[in-house]
N, C-alpha and C positions, 0 to 999 in steps of 0.2 A: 504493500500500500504506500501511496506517495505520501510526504510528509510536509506536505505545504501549505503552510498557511498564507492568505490575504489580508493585510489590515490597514483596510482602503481607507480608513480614517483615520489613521492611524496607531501608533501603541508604542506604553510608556519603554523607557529600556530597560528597565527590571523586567517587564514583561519578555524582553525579546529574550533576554539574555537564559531564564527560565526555559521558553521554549525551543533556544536552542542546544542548553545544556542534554532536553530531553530527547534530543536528534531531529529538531523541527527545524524547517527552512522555514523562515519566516519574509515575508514581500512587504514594503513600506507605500509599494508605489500605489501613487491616487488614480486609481482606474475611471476613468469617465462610467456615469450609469450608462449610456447604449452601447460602450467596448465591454461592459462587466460579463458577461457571458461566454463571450468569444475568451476573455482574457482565461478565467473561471478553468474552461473545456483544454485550453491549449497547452495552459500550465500545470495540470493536473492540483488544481486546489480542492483539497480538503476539507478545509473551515475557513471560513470566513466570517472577520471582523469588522463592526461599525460601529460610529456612534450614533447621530441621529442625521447626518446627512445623508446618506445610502440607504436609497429603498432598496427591500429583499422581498418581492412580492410571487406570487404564484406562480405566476411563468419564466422568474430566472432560477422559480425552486425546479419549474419541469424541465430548465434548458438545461440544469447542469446536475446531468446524473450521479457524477462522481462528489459531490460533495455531500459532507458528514455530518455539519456542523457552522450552526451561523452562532456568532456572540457578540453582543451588545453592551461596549464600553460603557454603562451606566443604568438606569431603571428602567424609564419607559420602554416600551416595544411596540410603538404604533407604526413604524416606518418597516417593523417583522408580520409577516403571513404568518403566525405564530404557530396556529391551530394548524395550518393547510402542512405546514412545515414538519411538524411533529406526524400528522398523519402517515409521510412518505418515508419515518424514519429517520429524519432528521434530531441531532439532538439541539436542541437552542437552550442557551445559557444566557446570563445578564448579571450583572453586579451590581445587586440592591445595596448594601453596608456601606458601599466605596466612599459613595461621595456626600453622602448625609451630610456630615461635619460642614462642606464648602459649601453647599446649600443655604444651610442654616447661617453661616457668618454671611454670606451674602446678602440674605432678608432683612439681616440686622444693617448690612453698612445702609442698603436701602431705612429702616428704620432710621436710625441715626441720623442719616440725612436728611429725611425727610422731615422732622420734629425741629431740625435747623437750618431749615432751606439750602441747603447746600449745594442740591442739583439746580438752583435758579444764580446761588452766591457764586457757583464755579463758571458759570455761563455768562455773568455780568460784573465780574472783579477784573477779568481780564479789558475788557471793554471800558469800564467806566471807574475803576476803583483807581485811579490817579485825580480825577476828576469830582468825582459826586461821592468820597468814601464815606461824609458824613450820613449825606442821603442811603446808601447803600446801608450802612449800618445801622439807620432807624428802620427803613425795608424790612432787614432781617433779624430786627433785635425784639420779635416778643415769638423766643422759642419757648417749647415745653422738652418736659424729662419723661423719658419712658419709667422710671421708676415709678413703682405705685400704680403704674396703669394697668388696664388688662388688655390680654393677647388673648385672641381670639384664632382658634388653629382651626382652620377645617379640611380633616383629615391627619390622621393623625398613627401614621407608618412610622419607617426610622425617620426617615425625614423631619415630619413631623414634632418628632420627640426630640430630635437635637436641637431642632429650633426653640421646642420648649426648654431645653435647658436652659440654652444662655439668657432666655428670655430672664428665666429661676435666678439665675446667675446674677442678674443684674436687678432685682428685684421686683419683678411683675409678678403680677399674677394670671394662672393660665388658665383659658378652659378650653374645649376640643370639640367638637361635633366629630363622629366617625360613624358608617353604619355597619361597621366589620367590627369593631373595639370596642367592648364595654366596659370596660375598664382600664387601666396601665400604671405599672409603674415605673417611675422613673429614677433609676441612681447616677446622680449627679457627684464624680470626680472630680478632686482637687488635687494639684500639684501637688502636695505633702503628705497625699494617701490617703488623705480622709476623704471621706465620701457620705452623702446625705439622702438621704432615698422618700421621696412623692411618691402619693397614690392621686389619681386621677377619675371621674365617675363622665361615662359620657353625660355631655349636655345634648339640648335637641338644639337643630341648626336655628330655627328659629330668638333660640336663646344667649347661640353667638354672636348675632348679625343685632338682638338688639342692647347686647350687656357690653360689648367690647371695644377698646378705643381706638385698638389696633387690629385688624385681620391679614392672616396670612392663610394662602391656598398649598395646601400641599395632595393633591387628587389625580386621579390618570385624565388623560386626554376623554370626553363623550361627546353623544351627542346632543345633549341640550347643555344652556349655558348653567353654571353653579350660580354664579351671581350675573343675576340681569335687573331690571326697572323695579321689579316689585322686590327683589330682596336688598337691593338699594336702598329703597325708602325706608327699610325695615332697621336701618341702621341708627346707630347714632350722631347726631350730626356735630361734623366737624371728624370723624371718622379718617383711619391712616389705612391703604388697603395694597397689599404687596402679594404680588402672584410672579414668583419663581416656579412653577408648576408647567404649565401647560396653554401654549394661547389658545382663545377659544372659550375656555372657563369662565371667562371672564366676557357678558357683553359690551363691547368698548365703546359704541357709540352713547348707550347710556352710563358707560362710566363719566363719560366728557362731559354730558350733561349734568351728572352728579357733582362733579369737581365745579364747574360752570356754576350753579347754584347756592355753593357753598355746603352741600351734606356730608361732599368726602372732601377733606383738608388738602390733602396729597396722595398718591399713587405711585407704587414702585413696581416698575415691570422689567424682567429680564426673559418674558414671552411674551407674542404677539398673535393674532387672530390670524393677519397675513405674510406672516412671517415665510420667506427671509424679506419680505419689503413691506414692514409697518405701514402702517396711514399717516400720511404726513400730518395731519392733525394732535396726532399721539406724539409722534417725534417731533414737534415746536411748542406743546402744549408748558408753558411756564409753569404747572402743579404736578409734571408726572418726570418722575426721577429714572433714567434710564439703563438698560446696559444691555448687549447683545447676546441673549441667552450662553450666558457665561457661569452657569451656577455650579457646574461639576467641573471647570475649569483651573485648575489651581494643579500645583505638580504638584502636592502630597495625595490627593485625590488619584489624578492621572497615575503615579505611581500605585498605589492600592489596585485601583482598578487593573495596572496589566498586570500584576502580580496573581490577581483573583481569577482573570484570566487563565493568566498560564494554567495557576491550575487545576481547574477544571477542563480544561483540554486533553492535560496529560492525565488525568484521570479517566476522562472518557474515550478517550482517541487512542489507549496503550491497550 
């Protein structure tokens, strides 16, 4: 059996170095999606890695007989035939645990920011802060502290949980809506060893959207929105709302409206509905804090992930 891996999106070097201690070729190169087949067949690949930019859908599972195995650098698997995949023998894998941690610090630079205008102050200090810094500085001088406030999680996986940490960490308090979770708890480690351990009771979503000061989405891709017009209103206003999760979740023309209106204070998104080319509306909007679906991006992340990789490969493929 050939011993070849693809990892068209690439893969950390921990990762590589693991699969090829285990006698694995491993390919770096970024195959175009309409060469991925041809390349697949000719190369004799095996498995095949991605992260969310490479579709794997039913007919590059029927084109390429020879392959074992598709893996998914991180959670979702909406861009995997997951089920059609499995049917044909396929084994498919993904790395839930990897990247929680970068997730979760990134909702929060998103919170932080947001609570102190920062995505408006970095957009306009370079522009006008020689100029108008007194002005600038009354602008953005009536911030708040997330201490003491509440996070509002809905969904509440690893992801989820990490993000409640630091949330715990820094003194909020949390509640969850999940419909899979009724309970959780959570042990929260400290550098010196100690560690402190929460219990958690589902709340109903409803009791999220209307108790929380702050919400974060941590939910797979569907098809109806999580939050649209009516679970907007249902908020409290002046409301901070951050979807690191999934675009789509979220419906954005009535998020604009709600930001517009004053119900949601601010917005942090590092997904988008049209993503990869947002609505220009969302990308100039002065209340919504941005970043390019960049939440499992961080190289301690990316290392875990090819590491978890490797192996489960070498576990399934030996």
């Amino acid at each position: 059996m050939s011993k070849k891996i693809l990892a068209n999106d690439g893969i950390s070097e921990s990762g590589i170095k693991a699969l090829e201690t285990a006698g694995y070729e491993v390919l770096t190169t970024t195959v175009a999606q309409e060469q991925l087949v041809k390349f697949i067949n000719e190369e004799g690949i095996v498995g095949l890695l991605v992260r969310s930019a490479t579709q794997v859908r039913s007919d590059l599972i029927d084109s390429c007989p020879g392959l074992k195995l598709i893996g998914r650098g991180g959670v979702g698997m909406d861009n995997i035939d997951v089920a059609y995949a499995k049917e044909k023998g396929i084994h498919v894998i993904n790395t839930p645990a990897s990247s929680s941690s970068s997730v979760a610090e990134l909702v929060f630079a998103h919170l932080f920011g947001g609570v102190r205008f920062l995505y408006d102050a970095n957009r306009n200090m370079p522009l006008e802060g020689d100029r108008n810094f007194k002005v600038l500085k009354k602008n953005y001088g009536k911030g708040t502290e997330l201490r003491g406030k509440t996070l509002g999680v809905l969904g509440f996986g690893r992801i989820g949980q990490a993000t409640a940490k630091i949330a715990l960490g820094i003194g909020m308090k949390v509640i969850y809506f999940d419909p899979y979770i009724e309970d959780a708890k959570i042990d929260l480690q400290f550098f010196n060893g100690q560690s402190v351990s929460f219990t958690f009771n589902n709340s109903s979503k409803e009791e999220i959207l209307k108790n929380s000061d702050f919400i974060t989405l941590h939910v797979p891709a569907q098809k109806e929105y999580v939050i649209g017009k009516r679970e907007l209103e249902m908020m409290k206003q002046g409301v901070g709302l951050v979807n690191a999760a999934r675009g789509g979740v979220i419906d954005e023309v009535a998020l604009i409206e709600a930001i517009d209106n004053g119900k949601v204070a601010f917005a942090g998104l590092d997904v988008f509905e049209s993503e990869p080319v947002p609505e220009i509306r969302i990308l100039m909007h002065p209340k919504i804090s941005l970043s390019p679906h960049i939440g499992a991006a961080t190289d301690e992340a990316q290392d875990r992930i090819g590491t978890e990789l490797a192996e489960q490969i070498i576990k399934l493929l030996n």
